[in-house]
LUMDRENLO-971704 format. One record per residue (C-alpha): residue number from 1; residue in three letters; x, y, z. Coordinates in steps of 0.5 Angstrom, whole numbers, plus 500, padded with zeros to 3 digits. Layout:
BEGIN
R     k     r     x     y     z
R   NUM   Ala     X     Y     Z
...
END
This chain:
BEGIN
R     k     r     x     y     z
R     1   Unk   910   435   215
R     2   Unk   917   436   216
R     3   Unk   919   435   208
R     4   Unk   913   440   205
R     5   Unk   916   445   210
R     6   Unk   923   443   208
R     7   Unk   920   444   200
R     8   Unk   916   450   200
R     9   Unk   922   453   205
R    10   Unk   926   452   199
R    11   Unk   921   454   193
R    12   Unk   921   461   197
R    13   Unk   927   461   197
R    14   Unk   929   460   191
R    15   Unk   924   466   189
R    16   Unk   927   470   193
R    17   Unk   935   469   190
R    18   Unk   932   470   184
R    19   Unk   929   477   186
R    20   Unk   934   479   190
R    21   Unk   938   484   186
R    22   Unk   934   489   188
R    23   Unk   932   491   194
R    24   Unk   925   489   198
R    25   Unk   920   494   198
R    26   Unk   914   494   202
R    27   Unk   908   491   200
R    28   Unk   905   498   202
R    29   Unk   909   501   195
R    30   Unk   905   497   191
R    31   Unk   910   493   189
R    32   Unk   907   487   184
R    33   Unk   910   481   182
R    34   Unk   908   476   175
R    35   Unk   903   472   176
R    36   Unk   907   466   174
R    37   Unk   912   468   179
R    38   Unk   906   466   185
R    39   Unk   908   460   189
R    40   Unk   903   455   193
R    41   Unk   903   452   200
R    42   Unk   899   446   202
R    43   Unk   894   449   207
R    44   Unk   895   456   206
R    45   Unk   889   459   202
R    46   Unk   883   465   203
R    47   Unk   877   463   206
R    48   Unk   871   469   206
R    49   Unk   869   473   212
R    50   Unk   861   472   210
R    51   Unk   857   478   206
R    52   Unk   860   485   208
R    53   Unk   854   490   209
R    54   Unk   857   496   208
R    55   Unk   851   500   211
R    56   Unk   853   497   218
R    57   Unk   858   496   223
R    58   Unk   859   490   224
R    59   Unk   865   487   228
R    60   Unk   869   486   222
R    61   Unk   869   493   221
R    62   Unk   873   499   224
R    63   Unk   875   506   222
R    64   Unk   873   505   215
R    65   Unk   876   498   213
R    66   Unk   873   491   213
R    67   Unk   876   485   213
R    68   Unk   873   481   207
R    69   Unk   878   474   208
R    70   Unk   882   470   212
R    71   Unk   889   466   212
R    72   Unk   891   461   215
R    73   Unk   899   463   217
R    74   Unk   899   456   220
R    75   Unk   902   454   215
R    76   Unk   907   457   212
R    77   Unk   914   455   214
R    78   Unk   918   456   220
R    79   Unk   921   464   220
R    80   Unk   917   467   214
R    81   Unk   911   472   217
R    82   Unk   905   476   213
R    83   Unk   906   482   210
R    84   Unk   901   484   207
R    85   Unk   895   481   202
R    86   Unk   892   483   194
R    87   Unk   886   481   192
R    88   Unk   885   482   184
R    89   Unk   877   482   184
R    90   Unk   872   480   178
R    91   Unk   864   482   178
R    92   Unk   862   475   178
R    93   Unk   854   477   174
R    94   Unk   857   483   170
R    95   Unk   862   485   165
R    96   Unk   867   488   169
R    97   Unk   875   489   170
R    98   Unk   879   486   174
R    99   Unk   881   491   181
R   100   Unk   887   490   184
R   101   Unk   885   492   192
R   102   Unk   890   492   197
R   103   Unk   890   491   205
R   104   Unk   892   494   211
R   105   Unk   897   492   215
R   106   Unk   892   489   220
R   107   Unk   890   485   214
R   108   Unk   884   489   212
R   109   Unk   881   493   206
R   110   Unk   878   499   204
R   111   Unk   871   501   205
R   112   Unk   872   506   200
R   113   Unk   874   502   195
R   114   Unk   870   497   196
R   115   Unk   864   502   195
R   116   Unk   866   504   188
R   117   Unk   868   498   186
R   118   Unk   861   495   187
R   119   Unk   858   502   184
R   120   Unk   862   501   178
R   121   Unk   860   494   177
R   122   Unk   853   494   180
R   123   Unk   851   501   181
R   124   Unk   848   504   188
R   125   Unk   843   499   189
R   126   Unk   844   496   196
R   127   Unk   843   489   195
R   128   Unk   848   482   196
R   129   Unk   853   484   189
R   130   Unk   858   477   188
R   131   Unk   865   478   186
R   132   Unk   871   473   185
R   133   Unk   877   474   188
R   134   Unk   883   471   187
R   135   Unk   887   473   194
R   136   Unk   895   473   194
R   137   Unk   900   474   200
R   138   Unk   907   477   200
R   139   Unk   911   472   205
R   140   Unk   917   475   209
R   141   Unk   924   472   211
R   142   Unk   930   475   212
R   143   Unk   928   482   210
R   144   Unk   926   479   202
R   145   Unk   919   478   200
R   146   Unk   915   472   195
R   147   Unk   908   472   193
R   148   Unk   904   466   195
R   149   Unk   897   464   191
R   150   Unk   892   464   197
R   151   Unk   887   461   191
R   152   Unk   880   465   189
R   153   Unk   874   466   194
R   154   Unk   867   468   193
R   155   Unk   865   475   195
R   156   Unk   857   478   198
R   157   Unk   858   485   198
R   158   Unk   852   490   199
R   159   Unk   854   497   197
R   160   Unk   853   502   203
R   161   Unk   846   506   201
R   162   Unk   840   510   204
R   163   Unk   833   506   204
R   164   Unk   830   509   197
R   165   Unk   824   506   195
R   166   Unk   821   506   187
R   167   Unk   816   511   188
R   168   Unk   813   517   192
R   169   Unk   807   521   194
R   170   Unk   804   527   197
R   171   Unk   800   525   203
R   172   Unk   795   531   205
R   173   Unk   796   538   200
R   174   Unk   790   539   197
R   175   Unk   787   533   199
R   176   Unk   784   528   205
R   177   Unk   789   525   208
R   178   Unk   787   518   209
R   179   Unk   784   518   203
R   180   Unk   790   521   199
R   181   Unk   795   516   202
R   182   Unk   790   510   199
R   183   Unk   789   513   192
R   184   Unk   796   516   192
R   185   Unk   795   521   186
R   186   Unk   800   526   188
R   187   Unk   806   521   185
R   188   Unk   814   525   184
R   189   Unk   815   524   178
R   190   Unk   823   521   176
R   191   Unk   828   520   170
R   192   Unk   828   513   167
R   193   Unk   834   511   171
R   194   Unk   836   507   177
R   195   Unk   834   510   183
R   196   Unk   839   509   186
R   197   Unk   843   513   181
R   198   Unk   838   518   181
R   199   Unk   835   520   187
R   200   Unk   832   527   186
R   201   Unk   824   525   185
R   202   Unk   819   532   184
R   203   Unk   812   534   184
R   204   Unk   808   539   183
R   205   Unk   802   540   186
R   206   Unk   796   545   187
R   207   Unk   796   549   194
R   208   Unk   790   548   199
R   209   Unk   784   552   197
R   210   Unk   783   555   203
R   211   Unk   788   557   209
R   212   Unk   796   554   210
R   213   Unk   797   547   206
R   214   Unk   800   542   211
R   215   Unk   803   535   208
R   216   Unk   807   529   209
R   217   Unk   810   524   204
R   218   Unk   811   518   204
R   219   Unk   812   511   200
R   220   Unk   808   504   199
R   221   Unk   811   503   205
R   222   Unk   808   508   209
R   223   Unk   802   508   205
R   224   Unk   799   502   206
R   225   Unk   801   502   214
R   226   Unk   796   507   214
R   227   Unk   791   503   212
R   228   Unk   793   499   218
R   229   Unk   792   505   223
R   230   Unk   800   507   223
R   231   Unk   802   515   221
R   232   Unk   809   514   223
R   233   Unk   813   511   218
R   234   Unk   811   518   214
R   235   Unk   816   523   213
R   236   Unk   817   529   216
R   237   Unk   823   535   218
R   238   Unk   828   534   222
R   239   Unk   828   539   227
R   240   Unk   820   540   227
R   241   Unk   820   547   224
R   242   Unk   814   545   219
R   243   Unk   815   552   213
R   244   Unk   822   551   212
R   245   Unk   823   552   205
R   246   Unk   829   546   205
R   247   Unk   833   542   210
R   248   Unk   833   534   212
R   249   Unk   827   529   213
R   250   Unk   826   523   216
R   251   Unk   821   518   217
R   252   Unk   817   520   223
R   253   Unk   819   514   228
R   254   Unk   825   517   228
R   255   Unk   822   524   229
R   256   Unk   819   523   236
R   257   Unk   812   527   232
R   258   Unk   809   528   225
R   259   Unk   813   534   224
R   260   Unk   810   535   216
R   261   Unk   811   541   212
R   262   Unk   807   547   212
R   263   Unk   806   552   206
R   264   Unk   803   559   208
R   265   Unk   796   561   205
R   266   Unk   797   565   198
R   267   Unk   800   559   195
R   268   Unk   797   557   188
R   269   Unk   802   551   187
R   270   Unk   807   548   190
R   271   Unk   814   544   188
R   272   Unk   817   539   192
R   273   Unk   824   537   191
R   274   Unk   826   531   194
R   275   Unk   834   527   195
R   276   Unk   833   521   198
R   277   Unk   841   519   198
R   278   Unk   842   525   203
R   279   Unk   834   525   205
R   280   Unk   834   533   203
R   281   Unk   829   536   201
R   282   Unk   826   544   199
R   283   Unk   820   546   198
R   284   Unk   818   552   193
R   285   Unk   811   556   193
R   286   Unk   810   555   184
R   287   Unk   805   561   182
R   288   Unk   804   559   175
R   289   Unk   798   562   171
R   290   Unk   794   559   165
R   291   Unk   796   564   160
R   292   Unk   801   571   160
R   293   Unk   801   577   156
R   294   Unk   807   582   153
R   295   Unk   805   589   154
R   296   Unk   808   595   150
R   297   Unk   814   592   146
R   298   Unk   810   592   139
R   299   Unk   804   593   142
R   300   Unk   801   599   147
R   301   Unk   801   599   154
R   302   Unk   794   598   155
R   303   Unk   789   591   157
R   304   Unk   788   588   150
R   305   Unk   790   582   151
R   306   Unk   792   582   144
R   307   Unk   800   579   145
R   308   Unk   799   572   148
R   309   Unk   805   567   149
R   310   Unk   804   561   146
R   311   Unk   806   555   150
R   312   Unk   806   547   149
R   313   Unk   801   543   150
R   314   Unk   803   540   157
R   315   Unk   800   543   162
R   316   Unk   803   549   166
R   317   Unk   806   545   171
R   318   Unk   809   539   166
R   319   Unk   812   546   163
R   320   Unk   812   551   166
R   321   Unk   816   555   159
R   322   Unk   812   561   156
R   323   Unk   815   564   149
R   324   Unk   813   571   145
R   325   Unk   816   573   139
R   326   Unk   816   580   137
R   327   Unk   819   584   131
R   328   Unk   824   589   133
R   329   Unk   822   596   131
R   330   Unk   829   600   129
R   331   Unk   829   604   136
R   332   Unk   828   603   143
R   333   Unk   823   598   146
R   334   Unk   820   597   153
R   335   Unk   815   592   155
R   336   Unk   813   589   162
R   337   Unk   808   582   162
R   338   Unk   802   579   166
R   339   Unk   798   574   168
R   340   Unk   790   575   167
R   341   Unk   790   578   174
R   342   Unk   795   583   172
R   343   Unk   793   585   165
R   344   Unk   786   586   168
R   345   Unk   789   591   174
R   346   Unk   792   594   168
R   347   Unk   784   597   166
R   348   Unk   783   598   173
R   349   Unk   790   603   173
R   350   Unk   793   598   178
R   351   Unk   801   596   175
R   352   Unk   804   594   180
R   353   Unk   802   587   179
R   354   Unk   806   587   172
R   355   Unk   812   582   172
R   356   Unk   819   587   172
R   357   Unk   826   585   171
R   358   Unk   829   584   178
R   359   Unk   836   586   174
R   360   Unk   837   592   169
R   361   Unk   832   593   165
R   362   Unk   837   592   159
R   363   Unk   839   585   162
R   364   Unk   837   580   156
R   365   Unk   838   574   162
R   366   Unk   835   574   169
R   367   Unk   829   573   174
R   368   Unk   824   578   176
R   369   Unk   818   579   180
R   370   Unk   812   582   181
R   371   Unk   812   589   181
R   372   Unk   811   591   189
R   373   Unk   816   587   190
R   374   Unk   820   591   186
R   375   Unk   823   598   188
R   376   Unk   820   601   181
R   377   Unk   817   599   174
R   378   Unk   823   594   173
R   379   Unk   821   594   165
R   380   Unk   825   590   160
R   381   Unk   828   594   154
R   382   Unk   831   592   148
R   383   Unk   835   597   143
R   384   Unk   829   594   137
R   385   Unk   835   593   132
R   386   Unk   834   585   130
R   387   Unk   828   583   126
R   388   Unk   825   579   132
R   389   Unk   826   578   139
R   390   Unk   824   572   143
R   391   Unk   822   572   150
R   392   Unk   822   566   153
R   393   Unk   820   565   160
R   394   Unk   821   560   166
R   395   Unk   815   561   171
R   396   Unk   817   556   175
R   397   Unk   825   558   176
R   398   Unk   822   565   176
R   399   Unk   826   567   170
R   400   Unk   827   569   163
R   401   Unk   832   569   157
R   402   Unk   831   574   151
R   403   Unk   834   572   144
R   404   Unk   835   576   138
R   405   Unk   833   572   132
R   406   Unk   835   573   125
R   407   Unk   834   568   121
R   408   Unk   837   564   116
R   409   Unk   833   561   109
R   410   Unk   833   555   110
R   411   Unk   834   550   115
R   412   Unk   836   542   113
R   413   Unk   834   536   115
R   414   Unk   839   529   116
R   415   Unk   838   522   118
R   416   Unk   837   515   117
R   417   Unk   833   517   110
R   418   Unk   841   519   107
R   419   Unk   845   514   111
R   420   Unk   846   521   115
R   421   Unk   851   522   110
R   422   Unk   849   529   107
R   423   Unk   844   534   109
R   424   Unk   841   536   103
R   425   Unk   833   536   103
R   426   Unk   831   543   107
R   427   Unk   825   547   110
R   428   Unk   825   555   108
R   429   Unk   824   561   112
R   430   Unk   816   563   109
R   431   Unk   815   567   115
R   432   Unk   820   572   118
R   433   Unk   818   571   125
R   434   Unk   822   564   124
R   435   Unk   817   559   122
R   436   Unk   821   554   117
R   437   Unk   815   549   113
R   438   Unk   816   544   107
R   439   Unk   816   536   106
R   440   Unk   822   531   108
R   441   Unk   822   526   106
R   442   Unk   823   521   113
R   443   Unk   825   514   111
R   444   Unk   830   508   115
R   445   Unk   832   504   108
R   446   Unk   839   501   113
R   447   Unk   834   499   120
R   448   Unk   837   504   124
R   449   Unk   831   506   126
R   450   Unk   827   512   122
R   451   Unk   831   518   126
R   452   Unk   833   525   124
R   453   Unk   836   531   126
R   454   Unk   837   539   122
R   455   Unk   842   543   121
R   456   Unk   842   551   120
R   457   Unk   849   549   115
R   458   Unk   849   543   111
R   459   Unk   854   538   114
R   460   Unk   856   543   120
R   461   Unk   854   539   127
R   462   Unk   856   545   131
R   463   Unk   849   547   128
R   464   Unk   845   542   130
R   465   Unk   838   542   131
R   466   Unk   835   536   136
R   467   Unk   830   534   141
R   468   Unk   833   539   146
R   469   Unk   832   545   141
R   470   Unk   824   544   141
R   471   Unk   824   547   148
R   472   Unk   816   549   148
R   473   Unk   814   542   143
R   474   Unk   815   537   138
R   475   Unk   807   535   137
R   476   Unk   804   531   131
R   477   Unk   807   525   127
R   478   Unk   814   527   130
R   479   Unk   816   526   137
R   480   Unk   823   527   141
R   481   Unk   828   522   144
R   482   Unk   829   522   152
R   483   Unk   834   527   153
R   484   Unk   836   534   150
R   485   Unk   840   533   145
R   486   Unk   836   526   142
R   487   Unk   835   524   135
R   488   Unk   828   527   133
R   489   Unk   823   520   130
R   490   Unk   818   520   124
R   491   Unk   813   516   129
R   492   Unk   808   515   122
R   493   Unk   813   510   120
R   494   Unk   816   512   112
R   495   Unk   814   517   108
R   496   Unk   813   525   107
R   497   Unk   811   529   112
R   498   Unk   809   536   112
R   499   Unk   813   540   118
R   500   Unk   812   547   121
R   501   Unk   819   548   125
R   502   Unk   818   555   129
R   503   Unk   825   557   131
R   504   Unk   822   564   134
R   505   Unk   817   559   138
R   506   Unk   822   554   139
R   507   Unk   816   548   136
R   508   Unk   816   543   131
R   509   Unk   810   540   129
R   510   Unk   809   534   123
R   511   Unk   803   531   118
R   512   Unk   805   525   115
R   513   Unk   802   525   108
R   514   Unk   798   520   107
R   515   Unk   795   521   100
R   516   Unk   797   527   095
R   517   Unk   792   529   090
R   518   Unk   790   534   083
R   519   Unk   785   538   085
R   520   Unk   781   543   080
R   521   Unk   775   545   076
R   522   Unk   777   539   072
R   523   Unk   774   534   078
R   524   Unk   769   541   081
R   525   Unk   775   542   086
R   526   Unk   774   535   089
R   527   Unk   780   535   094
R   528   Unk   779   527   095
R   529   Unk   779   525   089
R   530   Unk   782   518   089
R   531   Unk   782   518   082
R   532   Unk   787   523   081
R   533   Unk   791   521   087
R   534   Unk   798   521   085
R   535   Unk   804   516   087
R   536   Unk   811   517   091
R   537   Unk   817   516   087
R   538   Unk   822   515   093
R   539   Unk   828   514   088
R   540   Unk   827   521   085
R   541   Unk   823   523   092
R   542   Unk   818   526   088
R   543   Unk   810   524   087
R   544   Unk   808   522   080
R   545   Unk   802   521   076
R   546   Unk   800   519   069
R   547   Unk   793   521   065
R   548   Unk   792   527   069
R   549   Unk   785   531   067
R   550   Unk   788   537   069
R   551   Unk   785   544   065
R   552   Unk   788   551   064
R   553   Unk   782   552   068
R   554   Unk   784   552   073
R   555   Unk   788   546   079
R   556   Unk   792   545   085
R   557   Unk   795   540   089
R   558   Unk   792   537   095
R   559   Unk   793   533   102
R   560   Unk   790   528   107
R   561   Unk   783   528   103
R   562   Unk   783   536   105
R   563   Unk   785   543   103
R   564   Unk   789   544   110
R   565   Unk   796   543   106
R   566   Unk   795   545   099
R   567   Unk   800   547   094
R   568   Unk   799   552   088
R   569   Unk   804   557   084
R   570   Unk   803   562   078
R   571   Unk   810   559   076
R   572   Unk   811   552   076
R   573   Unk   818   553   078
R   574   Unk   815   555   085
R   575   Unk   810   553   088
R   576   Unk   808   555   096
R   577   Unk   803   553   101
R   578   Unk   796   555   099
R   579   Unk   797   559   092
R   580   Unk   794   561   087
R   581   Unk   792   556   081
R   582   Unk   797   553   077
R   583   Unk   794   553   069
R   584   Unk   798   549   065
R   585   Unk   796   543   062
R   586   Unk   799   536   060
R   587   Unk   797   528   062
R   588   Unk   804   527   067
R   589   Unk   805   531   072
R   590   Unk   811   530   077
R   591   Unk   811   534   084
R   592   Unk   819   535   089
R   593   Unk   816   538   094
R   594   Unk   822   535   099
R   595   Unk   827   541   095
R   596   Unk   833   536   095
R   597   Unk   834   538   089
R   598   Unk   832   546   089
R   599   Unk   831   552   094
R   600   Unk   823   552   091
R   601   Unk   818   546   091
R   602   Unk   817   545   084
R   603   Unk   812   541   079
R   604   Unk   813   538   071
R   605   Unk   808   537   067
R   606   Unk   808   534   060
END
């Protein structure tokens, strides 16, 4: 045993004469050393403390730091003493970096630390996460330091996290509460993330009918333990106050009662915002009607009905965004909306159940409220000198933006069909109120996958027009990606599809066209007429069609078998939606509708 100390004695001290031009820094200071400069000992190796649960206090930790290993410094040679310990740690299951974490002067490592290492490894999720460590010590003698290599260990740590489960429900509401645990058909809705990296769940849902509305919430956990006769793993309000619009909540067995939440009476729904990473919550009463009505603006102050603001096809609780579009009329413009109930009252000679603005009248941006809880009309007001307007309301927020729109000719379209290299088929303004509609071509020849976006100018991504910009819809054979700033997909797979993009509405619909057919006095204007179905020629994106019957009679283009989407011109240079019949006569017809090459849609016949 003498001759292995007498050995690693002298290999320390050979380390340290060869750094001894420079004077010792302590291992606080981050000093570091090569790898290849690190020495062993016989019998001087880590060894794990066991798993590390950073959701617990254990006897391994105090005041924020953890043991996470042990050294044997019975083996080290007479005279040197520890003064501090590395550990270079590597995700064991994932790709990751290797971080370098050091411990304290008592041997013991951060908690802090450790949590971000395992969150950036593994994310939040707390569940046993391996690592490997390889664990290096600096041993001191005579004022000098050397690096010793204390070998590599296995590592269990479990990140420090609440309890949050996949899934949660509203357990009474507008329902039985026995039977509303067992169905469980009032679910929060969540993103596609982990839980763990997101941990704000949401619902909405109906007020009871009659009286206050009273509820808990709960997980399967607690679901299925009232099943068996146990209400106290529901969760309730920390502090017992049932109406508080926000604070803390806690499963009621830490509660000592059931402490639910209660909603007055007068609500019509109620959305409910949970944290479980905090264990916060906020409940807001949600008043949202089936339909609104601009009222004065272009229009009179009266109770038609007559100016409805459109809306997607989810329901108002899915979206609570409501969008009218109006022309501006070159002078001053006021206007007030309202529900059903409003406008009605309205006829009555009842206005204070209108909405107004909760700012300035002239305030293109805000909140409102009903008009008796205002100290006036509080009615918007815009100068009238756009072409239009879009008014746009948020009745769950409570607020409101208006747009001044003016619109550009033409909108273009880019993606996977042109190696999203150059943006040059293009939808044309055919209506002032900012509906854009024409044929693209949509189609994925390098299998990245059949997507696109638009553009306002060709080539200029700041003008970029993606799934978040259709706020109120994107509806038939396109859908939108799974955030806001998304490509948009051609969902029919390829070929031309006629598109509706509304930019007053904030919409956009697609048809994909399954047939393009010649139709005229020739064939007794039989829209489905296979035998003048016409061909697509995607090299020239154009459809083709050779021994046509066409007469000076009279014909025009037609889609899907139907005259929904049809085509016709007094020109053949510029054919629109819906026009007149074209009377010029040959046997090879070519129709472009995409208007690659032309601002028009346009046709050959020979």
């Amino acid at each position: 045993m003498k001759k292995i100390l007498s050995y690693v004695s002298l290999a320390i001290t050979g380390l340290l004469m060869a750094a001894c031009s420079e004077d010792f820094k302590d291992w606080a200071t981050q000093q570091t050393y090569p790898q290849d400069e690190a020495i062993t000992i016989p019998g001087f190796t880590a060894s794990a403390t066991g798993n590390i649960d950073l959701n617990v206090d254990e006897p391994n930790m105090y005041g924020g730091n953890v043991a996470l290993l042990t050294l044997s410094e019975t083996a080290l040679p007479e005279g040197f003493t520890l003064q501090g310990i590395r550990a270079d740690i590597t995700p064991a299951s994932v790709e990751g970096p290797t971080v370098q974490l050091k411990a304290d002067a008592n041997g013991m490592f951060s908690v802090a630390e450790l949590q971000q290492l395992i969150e950036d490894a593994y994310g939040k999720r707390p569940v046993s996460r391996l690592f490997n460590a390889h664990v290096y010590a600096s041993a001191i003698k005579d004022g000098q330091a050397a690096l010793i290599d204390a070998g590599t260990i296995q590592l269990n740590l479990i990140p420090k996290a609440p309890q949050i489960s996949d899934k949660y429900y509203i357990i009474g509401g507008p329902n039985d509460w026995a039977g509303s645990a067992a169905e469980r058909s009032i679910v929060f809705t969540h993103s596609d993330k982990d839980v763990y990296e997101d941990p704000v769940f949401t619902v909405i849902f109906d007020a009871a009918a009659e009286g206050d509305t009273w509820f808990a919430i709960g997980d399967d956990k607690a679901c299925d333990a009232i099943g068996n006769g146990d209400w106290n793993q529901l969760f309730g309000i920390v502090g017992g106050n049932s109406q508080s619009t926000e604070g803390k909540l806690d499963r009621r067995y830490n509660l000592g009662g059931d402490n639910s939440f209660c909603v007055p009476a007068g609500a019509t729904k109620i959305k409910v915002t949970i944290d479980m990473m905090e264990y916060s919550f906020r409940v807001e009463q949600v008043n949202i009607a089936e339909a609104y009505y601009l009222i004065g603006g272009p229009g009179n102050w009266d109770n038609s009905k007559n100016q409805k603001f459109s809306h997607s096809s989810l329901s108002v609780v899915d979206d609570p965004v409501f969008t009218y579009v109006f022309a501006g009329s070159g002078s001053d413009m006021w206007f007030a909306f309202g529900d059903d109930e409003a406008i009605d009252a309205v006829g009555e000679g009842v206005w204070n159940k209108l909405f107004g603005t909760t700012g300035a009248s002239e305030d293109l941006r805000g909140t409102f409220d009903r008009r008796y809880n205002l100290d006036g009309d509080h009615s918007f007001h815009v100068d009238g000198q756009a072409k239009f307007y879009r008014f746009q309301i948020n009745m769950a927020e409570m607020s409101y933006t208006i747009t001044t729109l003016n619109f550009d000719p033409f909108i273009y379209f880019i993606g996977a069909t042109d190696g999203w290299a150059n943006a040059e088929q293009k939808l044309a303004l055919t209506d002032e109120s900012g509906i854009y509609t024409g044929y693209l071509y949509c189609a994925d020849p390098n299998g990245w996958g059949n997507e696109f976006k638009f553009q306002r100018v060709p080539g200029d991504w700041g003008t970029e027009l993606n799934t978040g910009t259709f706020a109120s819809g994107i509806s038939g054979d396109f859908e939108g990606g799974p955030d806001g700033g998304s490509n948009i997909k051609a969902t029919a797979g390829e070929g031309v599809y006629y598109v509706t993009l509304n930019m007053g509405s904030l919409t956009l619909n697609a048809v994909k066209i399954n047939n393009m057919n010649l139709v005229g006095d020739f064939n007794g204007w039989n829209a489905g007429d296979d035998a003048q179905q016409m061909t697509w020629d995607a090299a020239n994106f154009c459809y083709v069609i050779t021994g046509a019957g066409v007469t000076a009679n009279g014909w025009k283009f037609t889609t899907n078998n139907s005259w929904d989407i049809n085509l016709g011109g007094n020109t053949l240079d510029d054919l629109v939606a819906n026009g007149p019949n074209i009377s010029a006569v040959g046997t090879t017809i070519k129709l472009y509708p995409t208007r690659k090459n032309s601002d028009k849609i346009f046709c050959t016949v020979e």
